[in-house]
FITORTI-459875 format. One line per field, with one value per residue (C-alpha): x, y, z. Coordinates in pm, 1 decimal. Each point is the difference from the previous one (the first is absolute). Layout:
REM FITORTI-459875
u	[X  ...] .
v	[Y  ...] .
w	[Z  ...] .
***
This chain:
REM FITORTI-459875
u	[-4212.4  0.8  -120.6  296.6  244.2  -114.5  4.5  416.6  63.5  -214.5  241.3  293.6  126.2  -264.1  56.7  -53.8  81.5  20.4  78.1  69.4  60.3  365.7  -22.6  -189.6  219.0  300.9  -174.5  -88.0  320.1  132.0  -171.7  -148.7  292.4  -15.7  -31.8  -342.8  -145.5  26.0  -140.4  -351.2  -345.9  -234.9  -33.4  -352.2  155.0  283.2  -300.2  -159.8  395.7  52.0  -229.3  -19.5  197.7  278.9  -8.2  35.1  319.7  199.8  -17.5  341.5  155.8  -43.9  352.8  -146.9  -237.4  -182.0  7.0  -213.9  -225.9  -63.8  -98.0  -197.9  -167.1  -83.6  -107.7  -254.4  -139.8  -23.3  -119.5  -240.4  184.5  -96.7  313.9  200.8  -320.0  118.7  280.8  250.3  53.7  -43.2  226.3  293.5  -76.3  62.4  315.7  148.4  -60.2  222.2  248.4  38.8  10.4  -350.2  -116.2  -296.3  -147.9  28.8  -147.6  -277.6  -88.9  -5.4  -238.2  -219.3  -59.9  -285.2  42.4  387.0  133.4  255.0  256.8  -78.7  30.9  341.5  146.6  -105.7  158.3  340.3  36.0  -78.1  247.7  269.2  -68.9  53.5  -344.6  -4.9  -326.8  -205.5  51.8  -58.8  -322.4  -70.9  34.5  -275.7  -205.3  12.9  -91.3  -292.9  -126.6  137.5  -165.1  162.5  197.9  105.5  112.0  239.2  197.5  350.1  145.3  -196.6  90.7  366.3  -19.1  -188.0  285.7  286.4  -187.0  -80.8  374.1  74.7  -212.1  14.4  -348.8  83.6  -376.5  -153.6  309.1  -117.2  -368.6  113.4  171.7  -325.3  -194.7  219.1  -15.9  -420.5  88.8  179.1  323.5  211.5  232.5  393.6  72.8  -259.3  113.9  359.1  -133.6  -142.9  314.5  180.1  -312.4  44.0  358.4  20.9  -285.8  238.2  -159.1  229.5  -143.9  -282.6  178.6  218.8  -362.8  -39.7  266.2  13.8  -388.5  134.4  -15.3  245.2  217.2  189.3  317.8  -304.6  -125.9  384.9  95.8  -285.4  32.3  394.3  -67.8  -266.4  273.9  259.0  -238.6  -139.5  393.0  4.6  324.8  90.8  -334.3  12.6  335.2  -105.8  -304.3  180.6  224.2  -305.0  -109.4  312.4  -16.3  -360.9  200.5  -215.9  199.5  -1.9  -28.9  172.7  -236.3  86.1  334.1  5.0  -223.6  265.7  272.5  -204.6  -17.7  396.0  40.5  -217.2  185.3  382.7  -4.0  261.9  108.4  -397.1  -16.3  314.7  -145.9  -310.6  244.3  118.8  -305.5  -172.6  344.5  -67.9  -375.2  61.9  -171.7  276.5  -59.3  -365.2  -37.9  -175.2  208.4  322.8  -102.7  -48.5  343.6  164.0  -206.2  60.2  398.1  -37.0  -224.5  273.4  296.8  101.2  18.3  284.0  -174.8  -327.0  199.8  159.1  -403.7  -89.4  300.4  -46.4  -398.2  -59.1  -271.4  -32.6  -361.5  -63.4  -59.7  288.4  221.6  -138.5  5.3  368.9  21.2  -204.8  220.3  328.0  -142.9  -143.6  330.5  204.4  89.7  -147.2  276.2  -42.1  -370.1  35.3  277.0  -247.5  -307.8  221.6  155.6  -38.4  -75.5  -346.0  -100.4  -321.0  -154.8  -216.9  59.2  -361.5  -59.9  243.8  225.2  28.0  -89.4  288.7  266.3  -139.8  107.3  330.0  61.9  -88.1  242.4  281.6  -114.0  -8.7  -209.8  67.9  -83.4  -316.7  -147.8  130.6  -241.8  -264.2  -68.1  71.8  -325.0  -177.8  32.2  -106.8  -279.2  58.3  133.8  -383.7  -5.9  -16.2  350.1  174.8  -109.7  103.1  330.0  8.2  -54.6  283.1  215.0  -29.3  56.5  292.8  151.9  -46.6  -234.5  -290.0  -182.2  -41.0  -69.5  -303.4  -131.0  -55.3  -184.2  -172.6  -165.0  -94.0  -381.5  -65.5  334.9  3.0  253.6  289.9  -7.5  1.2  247.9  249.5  -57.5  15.2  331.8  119.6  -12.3  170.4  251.8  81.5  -10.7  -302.6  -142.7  -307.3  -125.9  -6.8  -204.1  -251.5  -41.9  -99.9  -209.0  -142.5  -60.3  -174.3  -245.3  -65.8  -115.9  287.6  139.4  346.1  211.3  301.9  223.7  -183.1  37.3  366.7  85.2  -164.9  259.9  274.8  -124.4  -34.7  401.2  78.1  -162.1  136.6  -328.0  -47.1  -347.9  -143.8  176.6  -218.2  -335.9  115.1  109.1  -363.9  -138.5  155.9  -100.8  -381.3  -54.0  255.5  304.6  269.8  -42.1  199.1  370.6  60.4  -208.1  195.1  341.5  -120.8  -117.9  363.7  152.8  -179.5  33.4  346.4  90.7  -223.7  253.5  -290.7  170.8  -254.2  -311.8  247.3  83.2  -373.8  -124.9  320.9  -72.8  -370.0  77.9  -143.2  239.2  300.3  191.7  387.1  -171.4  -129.5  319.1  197.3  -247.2  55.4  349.4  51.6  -191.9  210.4  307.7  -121.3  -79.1  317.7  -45.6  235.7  -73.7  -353.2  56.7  286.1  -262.0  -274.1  213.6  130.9  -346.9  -128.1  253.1  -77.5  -386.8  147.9  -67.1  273.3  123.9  29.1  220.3  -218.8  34.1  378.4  25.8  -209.2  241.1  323.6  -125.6  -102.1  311.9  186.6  -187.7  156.3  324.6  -54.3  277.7  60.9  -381.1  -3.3  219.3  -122.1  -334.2  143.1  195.2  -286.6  -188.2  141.1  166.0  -341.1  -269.4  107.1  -69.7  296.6  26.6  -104.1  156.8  -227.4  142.9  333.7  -56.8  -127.4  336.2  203.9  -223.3  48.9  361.8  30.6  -254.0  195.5  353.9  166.2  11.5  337.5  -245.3  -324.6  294.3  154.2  -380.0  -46.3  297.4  -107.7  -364.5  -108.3  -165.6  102.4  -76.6  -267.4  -88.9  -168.4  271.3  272.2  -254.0  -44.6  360.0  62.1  -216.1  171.4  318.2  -193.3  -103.7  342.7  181.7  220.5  111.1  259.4  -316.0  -226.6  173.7  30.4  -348.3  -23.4  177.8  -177.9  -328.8  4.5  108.4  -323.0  -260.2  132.9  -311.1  -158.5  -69.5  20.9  280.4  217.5  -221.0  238.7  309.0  -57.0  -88.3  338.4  203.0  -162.8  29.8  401.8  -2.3  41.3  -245.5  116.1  -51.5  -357.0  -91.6  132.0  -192.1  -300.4  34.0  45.7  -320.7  -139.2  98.0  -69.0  -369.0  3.4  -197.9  -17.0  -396.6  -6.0  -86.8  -344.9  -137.5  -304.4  -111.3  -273.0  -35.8  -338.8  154.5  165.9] .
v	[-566.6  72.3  -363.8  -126.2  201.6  -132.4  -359.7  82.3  167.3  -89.0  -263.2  252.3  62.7  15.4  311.6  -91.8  356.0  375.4  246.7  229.8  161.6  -45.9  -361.7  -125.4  201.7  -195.4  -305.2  66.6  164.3  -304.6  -287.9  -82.5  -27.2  -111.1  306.9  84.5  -320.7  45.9  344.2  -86.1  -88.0  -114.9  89.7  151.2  188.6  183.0  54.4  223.8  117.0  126.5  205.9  -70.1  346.7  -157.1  -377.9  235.9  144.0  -266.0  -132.4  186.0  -148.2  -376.1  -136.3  -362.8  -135.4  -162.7  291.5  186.6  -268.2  -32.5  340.3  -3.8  -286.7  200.0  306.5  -239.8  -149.0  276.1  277.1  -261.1  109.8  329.9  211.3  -185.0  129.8  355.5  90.3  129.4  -333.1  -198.1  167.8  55.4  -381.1  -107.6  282.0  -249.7  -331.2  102.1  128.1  -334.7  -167.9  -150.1  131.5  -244.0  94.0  359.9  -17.1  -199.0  287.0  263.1  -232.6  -39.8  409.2  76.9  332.4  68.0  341.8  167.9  8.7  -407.9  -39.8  165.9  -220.8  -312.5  103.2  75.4  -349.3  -162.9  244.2  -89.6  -329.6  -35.5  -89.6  275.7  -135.4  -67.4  328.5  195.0  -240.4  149.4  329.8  -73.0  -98.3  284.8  206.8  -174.4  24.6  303.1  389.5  206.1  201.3  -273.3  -203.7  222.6  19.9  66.5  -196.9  -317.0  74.0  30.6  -334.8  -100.1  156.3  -181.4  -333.7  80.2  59.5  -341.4  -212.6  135.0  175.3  258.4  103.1  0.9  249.6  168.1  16.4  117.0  288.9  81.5  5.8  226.5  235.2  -38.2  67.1  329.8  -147.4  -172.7  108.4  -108.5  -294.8  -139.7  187.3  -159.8  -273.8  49.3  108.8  -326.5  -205.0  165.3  -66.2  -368.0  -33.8  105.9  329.9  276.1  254.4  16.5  -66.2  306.0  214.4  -88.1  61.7  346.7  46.4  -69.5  334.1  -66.2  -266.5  -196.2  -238.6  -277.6  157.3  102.2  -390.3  -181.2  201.7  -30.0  -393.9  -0.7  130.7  -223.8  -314.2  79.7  78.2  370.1  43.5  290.8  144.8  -152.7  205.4  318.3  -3.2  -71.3  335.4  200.0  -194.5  152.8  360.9  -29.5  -64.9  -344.4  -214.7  -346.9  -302.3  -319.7  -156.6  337.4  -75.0  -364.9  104.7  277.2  -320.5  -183.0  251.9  53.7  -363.7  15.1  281.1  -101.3  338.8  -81.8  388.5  16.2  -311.1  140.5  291.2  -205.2  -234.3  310.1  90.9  -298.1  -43.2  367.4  -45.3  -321.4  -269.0  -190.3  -303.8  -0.1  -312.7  77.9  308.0  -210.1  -248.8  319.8  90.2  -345.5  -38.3  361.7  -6.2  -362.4  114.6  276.0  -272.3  127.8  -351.1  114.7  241.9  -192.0  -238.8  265.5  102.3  -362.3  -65.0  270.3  -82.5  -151.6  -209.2  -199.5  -158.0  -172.4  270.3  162.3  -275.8  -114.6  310.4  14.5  -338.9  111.9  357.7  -239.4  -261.3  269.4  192.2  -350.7  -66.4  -353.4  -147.8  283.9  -60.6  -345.3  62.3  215.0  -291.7  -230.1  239.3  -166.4  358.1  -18.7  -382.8  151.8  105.6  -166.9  75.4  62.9  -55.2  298.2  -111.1  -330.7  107.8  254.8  -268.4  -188.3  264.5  27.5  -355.8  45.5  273.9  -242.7  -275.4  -222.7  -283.1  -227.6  348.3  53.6  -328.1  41.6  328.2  -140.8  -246.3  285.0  130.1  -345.6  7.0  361.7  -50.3  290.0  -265.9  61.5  410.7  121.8  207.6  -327.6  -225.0  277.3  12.1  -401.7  17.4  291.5  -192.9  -354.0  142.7  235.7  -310.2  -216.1  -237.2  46.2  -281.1  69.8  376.8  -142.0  -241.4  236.9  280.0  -308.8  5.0  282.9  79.6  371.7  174.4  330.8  162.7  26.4  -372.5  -20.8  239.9  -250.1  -313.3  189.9  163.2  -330.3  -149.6  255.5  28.0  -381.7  25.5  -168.7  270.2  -180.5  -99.8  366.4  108.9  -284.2  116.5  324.3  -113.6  -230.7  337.5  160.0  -296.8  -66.1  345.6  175.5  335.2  22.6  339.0  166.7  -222.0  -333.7  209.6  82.6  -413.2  -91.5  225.6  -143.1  -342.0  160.7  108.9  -370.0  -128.3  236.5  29.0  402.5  -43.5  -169.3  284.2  245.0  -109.1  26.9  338.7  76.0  -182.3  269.3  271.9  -138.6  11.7  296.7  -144.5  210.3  246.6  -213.1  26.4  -389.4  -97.1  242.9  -136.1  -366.2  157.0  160.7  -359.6  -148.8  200.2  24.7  -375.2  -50.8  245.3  226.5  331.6  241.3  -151.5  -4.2  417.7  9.9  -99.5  155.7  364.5  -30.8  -76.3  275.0  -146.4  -139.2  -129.2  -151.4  -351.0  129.4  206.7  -307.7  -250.9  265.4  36.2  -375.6  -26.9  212.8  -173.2  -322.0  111.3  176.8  313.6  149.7  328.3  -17.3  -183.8  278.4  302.2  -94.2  -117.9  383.4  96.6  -214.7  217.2  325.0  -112.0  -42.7  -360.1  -124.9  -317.6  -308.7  -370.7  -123.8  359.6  -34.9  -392.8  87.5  307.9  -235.1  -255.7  211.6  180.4  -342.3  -135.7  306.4  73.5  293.2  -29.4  355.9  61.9  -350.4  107.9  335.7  -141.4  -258.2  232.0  254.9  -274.6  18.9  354.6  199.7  -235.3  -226.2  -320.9  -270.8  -221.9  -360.3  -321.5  65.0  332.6  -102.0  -274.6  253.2  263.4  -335.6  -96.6  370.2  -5.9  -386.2  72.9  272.6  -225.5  192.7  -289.8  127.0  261.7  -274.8  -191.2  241.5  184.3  -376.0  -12.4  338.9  -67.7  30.4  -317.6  -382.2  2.6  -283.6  -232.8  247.6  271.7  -286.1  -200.5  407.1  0.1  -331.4  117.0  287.9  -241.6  -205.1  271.6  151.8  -353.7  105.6  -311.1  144.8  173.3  -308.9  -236.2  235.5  67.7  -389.2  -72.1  260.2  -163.3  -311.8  17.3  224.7  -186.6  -347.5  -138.4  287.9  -165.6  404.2  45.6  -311.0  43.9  308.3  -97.3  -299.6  319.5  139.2  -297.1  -9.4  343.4  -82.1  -369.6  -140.8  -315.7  -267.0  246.2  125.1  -354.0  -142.0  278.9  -110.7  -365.4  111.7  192.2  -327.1  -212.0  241.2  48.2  335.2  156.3  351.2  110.5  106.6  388.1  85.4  276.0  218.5  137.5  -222.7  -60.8  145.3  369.4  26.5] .
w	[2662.9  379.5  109.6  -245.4  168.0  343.8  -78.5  -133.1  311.9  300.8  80.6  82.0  341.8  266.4  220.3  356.5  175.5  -73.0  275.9  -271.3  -356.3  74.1  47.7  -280.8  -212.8  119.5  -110.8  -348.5  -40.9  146.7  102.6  300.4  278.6  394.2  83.9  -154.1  25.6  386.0  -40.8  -197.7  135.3  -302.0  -319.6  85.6  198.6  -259.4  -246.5  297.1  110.8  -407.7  -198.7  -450.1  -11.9  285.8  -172.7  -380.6  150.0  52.7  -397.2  -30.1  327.9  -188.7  -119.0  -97.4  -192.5  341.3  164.4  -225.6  -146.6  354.4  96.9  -385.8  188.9  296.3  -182.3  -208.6  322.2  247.2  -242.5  -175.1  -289.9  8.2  13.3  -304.3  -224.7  32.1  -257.3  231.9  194.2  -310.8  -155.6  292.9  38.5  -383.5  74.3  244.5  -137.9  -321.9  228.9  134.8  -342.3  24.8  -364.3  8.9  329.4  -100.1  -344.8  210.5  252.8  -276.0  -185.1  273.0  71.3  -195.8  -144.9  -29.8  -38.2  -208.6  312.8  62.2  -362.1  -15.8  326.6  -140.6  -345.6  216.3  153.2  -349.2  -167.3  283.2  -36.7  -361.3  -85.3  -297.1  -185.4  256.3  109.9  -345.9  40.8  332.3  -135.3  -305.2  275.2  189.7  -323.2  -22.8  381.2  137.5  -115.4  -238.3  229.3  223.0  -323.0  -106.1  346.4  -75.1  244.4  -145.7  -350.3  62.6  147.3  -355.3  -182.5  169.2  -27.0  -392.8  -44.4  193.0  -148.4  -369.2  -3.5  -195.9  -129.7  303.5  78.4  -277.3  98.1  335.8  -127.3  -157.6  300.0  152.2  -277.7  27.9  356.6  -83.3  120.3  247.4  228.4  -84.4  179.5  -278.6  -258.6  86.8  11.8  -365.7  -87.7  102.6  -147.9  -427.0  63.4  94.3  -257.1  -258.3  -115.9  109.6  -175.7  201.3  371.5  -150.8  -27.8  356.1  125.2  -99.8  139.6  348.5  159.7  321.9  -110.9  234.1  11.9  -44.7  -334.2  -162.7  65.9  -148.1  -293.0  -18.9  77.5  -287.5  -231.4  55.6  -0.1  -329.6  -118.3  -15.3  208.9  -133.3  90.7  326.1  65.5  -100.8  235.1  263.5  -49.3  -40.5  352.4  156.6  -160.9  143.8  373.3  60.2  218.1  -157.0  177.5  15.8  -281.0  -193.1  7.3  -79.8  -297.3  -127.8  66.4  -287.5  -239.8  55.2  -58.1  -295.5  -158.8  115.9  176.8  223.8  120.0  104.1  142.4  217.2  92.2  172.4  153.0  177.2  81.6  135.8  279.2  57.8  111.8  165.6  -309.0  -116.2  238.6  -96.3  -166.8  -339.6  -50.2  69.9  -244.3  -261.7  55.0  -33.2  -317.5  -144.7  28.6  -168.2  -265.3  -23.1  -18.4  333.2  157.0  230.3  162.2  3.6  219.8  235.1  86.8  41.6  184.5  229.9  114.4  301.1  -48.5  -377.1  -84.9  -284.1  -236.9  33.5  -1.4  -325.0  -125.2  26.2  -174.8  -262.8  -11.6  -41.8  -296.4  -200.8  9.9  -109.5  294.9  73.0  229.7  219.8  -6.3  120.7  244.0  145.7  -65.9  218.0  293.3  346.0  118.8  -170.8  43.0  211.6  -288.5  -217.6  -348.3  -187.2  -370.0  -142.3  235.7  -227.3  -284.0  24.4  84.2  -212.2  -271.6  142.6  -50.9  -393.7  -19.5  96.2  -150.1  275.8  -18.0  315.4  207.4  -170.4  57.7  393.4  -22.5  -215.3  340.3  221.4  -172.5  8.2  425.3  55.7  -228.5  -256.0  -284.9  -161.1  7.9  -337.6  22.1  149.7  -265.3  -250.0  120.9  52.2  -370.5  -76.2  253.7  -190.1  -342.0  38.4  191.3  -338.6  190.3  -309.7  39.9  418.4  -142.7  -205.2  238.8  318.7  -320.1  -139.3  375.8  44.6  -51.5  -31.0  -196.2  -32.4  -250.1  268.0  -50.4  -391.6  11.9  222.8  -218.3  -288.9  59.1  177.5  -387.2  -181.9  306.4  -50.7  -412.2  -45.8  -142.7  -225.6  363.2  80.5  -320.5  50.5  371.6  -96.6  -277.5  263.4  276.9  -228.4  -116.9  372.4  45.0  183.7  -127.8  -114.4  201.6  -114.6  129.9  -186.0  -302.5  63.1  124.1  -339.7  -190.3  179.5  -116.3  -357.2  14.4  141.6  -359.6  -160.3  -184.9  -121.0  -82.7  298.5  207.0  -254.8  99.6  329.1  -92.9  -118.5  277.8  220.8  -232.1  17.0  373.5  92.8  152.5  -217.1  305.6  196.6  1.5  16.3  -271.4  -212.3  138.9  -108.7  -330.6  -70.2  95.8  -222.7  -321.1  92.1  36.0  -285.7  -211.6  -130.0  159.1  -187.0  251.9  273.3  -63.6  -64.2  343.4  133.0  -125.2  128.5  308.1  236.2  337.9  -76.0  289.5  18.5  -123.1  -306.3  -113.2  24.9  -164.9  -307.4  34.1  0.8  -288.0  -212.4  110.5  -71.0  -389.0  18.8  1.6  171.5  -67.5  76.9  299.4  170.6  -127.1  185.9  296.4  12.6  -35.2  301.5  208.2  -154.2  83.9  414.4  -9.4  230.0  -169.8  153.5  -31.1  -285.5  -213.1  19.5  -97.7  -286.4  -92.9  63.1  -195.7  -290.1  14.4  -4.8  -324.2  -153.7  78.9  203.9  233.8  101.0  72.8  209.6  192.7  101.5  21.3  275.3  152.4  47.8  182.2  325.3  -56.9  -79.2  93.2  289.2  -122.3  98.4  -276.5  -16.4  -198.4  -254.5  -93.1  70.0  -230.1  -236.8  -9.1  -64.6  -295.2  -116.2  10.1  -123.4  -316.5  -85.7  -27.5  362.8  162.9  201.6  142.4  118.7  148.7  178.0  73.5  148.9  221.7  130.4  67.7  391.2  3.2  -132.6  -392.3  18.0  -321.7  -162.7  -52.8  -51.4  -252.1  -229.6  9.2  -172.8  -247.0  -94.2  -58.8  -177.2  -241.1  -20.5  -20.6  294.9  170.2  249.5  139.3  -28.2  174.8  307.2  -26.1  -19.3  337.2  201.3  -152.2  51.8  386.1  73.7  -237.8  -65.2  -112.4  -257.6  -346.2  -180.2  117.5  -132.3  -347.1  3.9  116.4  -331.7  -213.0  121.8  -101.0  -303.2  -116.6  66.3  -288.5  381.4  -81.4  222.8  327.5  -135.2  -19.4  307.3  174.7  -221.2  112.1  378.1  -52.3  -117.7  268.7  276.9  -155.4  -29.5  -302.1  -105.1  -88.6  -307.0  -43.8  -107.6  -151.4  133.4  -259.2  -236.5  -370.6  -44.4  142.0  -306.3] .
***
């Protein structure tokens, strides 16, 4: 090994002088310069000038690669060799070739020293652990089981190394067998048993990092955070919050990682007052412009649907990478708020950066969420030039992007290319279908998933219903239903929400109360989903009981509970109770109304023949009545046969929708209703000669549901 090493390095720089220690280390620290090449006399002579032990000291003082493969040169040709075979230069020599990033010439001195201790062991596992190389260090390790005595084998320092590089590179039995040996041993000391801690954790099995944990006799910050980081990677949140009171009752100080964990958990669980409190007291110790535990905070007050104040932190840093800028884009698109997300994509102020792949993927998203197709093919090429357009969570949003956009057929061609899908995938094509009512398509795909192999998640399960209610086929939705119930998905609350739809829209309200009443977590979504159904069958009573239920239960509601109360209280007649249910909106619940449930109060009023009262409810409205509320109050003429009303209705209508095909069917209705033929057909022929058709209405419900 020697006499390879020489023939590398002979050919370095030739030292011509040495007056002294001082000089030579100026030259492997820096290269030979004037000023020592007037000072030298012959190499012969700096081999007499230096002793091995002088020459050994200088390995540190080398800052280049040629610098110290020379002086490895030197070593191996004025000590014959003989000083590199003792450990402690072999070793402090393999020390500073990884320190310089030569990994190879390292790894080639430590195989070259014949019998390798526990300490030279350890050092060469450190620069393959530092320099990612996880197997070939858990390899090493194996190795040094085999050659090195009992004692020496079960060095601590070594085996923590082993752990770390087990946890890295997925080794999880060797872990295992590791832990064993230290048992055999008759224990380790606690930076292994952290390490242990952090290894049962990321392996999934937290009962046993939990047993460890508590066998640590002096826990530190170290121990507390990989076993509050173990909990909130394996989705114990709660857990993870809990411990990390008992770590303050226990007065450890935590440490920035600490705190970025306990940011997670408060993420996890919406606990915005904690999250608060350790935005407090991050400024107070002096974290908050630590980058990872700035990005916590931008991503716990989004997760919290405190996007404003996610915006005054990232607003206030002063210095943005990458990661935190996308983690305020991401904070802004999950929170429905995609134009904000790409105002932020495109701000001069950040045209440094260079967006990575959740960067585009997340943009990508927001550009789905407005529909916008011209702006998602401008990003889709974005993704082509930086060379991300082939990650997996790119072409999954690519996919998401094309679909919600109506662009199917570019939807199926960039899935059709892609080689390995994995259910995030399915999932977008899938849903892509039954977004754009092709809903056979979606079936077949996830017949097709499942044939090639993949397995179907909640949320396949839960796009397949949707397709289900798009059919309007009841029993295709109920093996669906037992599909869920085979492989345990009626734990989650979406499947159940998608189960509820369905029934509902399907009109068999029993299975919908069924599922309803099992539920174990009901959120706002599911309360509505059951209140909707009852209004659609018309049962108004059943439909205002569980409403009052929902708020006797705390659920706060939301838009979509009160359209669904309006428009059951409509179908009715329940004017009073519309009313004070609209009302109550903005009064007791701060929600501003939108044109929907404007549109709603008119229809209650109109249905119920006071249509002085929509009118004048119209005239007072804060906003412009659009279409919508002008189109429900032509219908309530038309049901009443008031034409005074009508043909107001009629002139506000057609100057904001000209071109609306429902809308004329109904002012022909109107006519009608009124023995008023030859104005119900002229509008008719109009109609004709303007194209415009009215779809005729459909029903979602099958023949085979009975």
């Amino acid at each position: 090994m020697h006499g390879d090493m020489l023939n590398v390095w002979a050919k370095g720089p030739k030292w011509q002088n040495a007056e002294s220690l001082l000089c030579v280390s100026s030259f492997v620290s820096h290269g030979p310069t004037a000023a020592t090449r007037r000072r030298t006399p012959s190499v012969e002579n700096l081999a007499r000038a230096l002793s091995p032990g002088d020459l050994l000291r200088l390995l540190p003082s080398c800052s280049t690669l040629p610098s110290l493969r020379a002086l490895h040169a030197r070593l191996l040709t004025h000590t014959q060799g003989l000083l590199l075979g003792s450990l402690r230069a072999s070793t402090k020599l393999l020390s500073c070739y990884a320190a310089l990033g030569d990994l190879a010439s390292a790894r080639m001195v430590f195989d070259g020293t014949p019998s390798p201790d526990a300490y030279s062991y350890g050092v060469m596992m450190r620069c393959l652990v530092d320099a990612g190389r996880h197997v070939d260090a858990v390899a090493l390790h194996q190795d040094m089981r085999r050659r090195c005595p009992c004692p020496e084998a079960h060095d601590d320092f070594a085996m923590s190394l082993a752990i770390k590089a087990c946890v890295r590179s997925a080794e999880y039995g060797y872990g295992r067998r590791l832990h064993c040996d230290a048992v055999k041993a008759g224990g380790a000391d606690d930076f292994v048993m952290n390490s242990l801690v952090d290894m049962y954790a990321k392996a999934g099995d937290l009962e046993c990092a939990r047993k460890m944990f508590e066998r640590i006799p002096n826990r530190n910050v170290v121990s507390w955070t990989s076993m509050l980081s173990g909990c909130v990677q394996n989705g114990f949140a709660a857990d993870g919050l809990s411990l990390f009171n008992d770590m303050r009752r226990e007065s450890v100080q935590p440490s920035e990682h600490t705190m970025a964990s306990v940011l997670v958990v408060c993420a996890a669980l919406s606990s915005l007052h904690q999250g608060r409190w350790i935005h407090g007291s991050v400024t107070k110790h002096g974290l908050i412009y630590n980058s990872f535990i700035s990005a916590a905070l931008l991503d716990m007050y989004a997760k919290c649907g405190e996007v404003e104040d996610a915006r005054r932190i990232f607003d206030g840093l002063n210095y943005v990478d990458v990661v935190l800028w996308t983690t305020m884009i991401v904070g802004y698109t999950q929170n429905g708020n995609p134009l904000d997300a790409l105002q932020l994509f495109l701000d001069k102020k950040f045209a440094t950066i260079v967006p990575n792949s959740i960067t585009m993927a997340t943009v990508l998203s927001a550009s789905a969420q407005i529909r916008d197709l011209s702006l998602g093919r401008s990003i889709h090429g974005i993704s082509v030039k930086l060379g991300v357009a082939d990650y997996d969570v790119v072409v999954n949003a690519l996919v998401d992007m094309y679909a919600k956009c109506q662009a199917v057929s570019e939807a199926n061609s960039i899935f059709a290319r892609i080689l390995n899908k994995d259910v995030v995938t399915w999932n977008s094509m899938i849903a892509g279908y039954a977004e754009n009512n092709m809903s056979n398509d979606a079936l077949m795909l996830f017949k097709k998933m499942r044939l090639q192999g993949a397995s179907p998640d909640a949320i396949s399960v839960v796009n397949a219903l949707s397709a289900s209610v798009c059919l309007g086929d009841l029993s295709i939705g109920k093996a669906f239903h037992s599909y869920a119930v085979k492989h345990a998905f009626l734990a989650n609350i979406y499947v159940n929400t998608a189960l509820l739809n369905l029934y509902s829209k399907c009109a068999d309200l029993p299975s919908a109360r069924r599922v309803f009443d099992e539920m174990n977590d009901r959120n706002c979504v599911a309360w509505c989903a059951m209140i909707g159904g009852y209004g659609m069958q018309g049962d108004s009573a059943g439909s205002i009981d569980l409403f009052n239920k929902m708020l006797k239960d705390g659920v706060h509601p939301n838009d979509v509970a009160f359209t669904s109360i309006l428009s059951t209280c409509s179908h009715t007649g329940m004017v009073t109770e519309g009313k004070k249910y609209f009302d109550s909106m903005a009064q007791h619940f701060n929600i501003t109304p939108s044109m929907k449930h404007y549109a709603c109060m008119v229809d209650v009023l109109a249905r119920a023949g006071n249509l002085e009262q929509a009118l004048e409810f119209i005239d007072k409205m804060p906003v412009q009545a659009d279409v919508s509320v002008w189109g429900t109050f032509l219908h309530g003429c038309g049901l009443h046969s008031r034409l005074q009303f009508g043909e107001e209705a009629i002139k506000r209508t057609l100057v904001l929708h000209p071109e609306k095909p429902d809308l004329y069917v109904l002012i022909s209705n109107l006519y009608t209703s009124y023995g008023m033929w030859e104005k119900s057909l002229a509008i008719r022929r109009w109609m004709q000669e303007k194209g415009l058709v009215k779809l005729p209405g459909c029903s979602s419900i099958g023949p085979e549901n009975g």
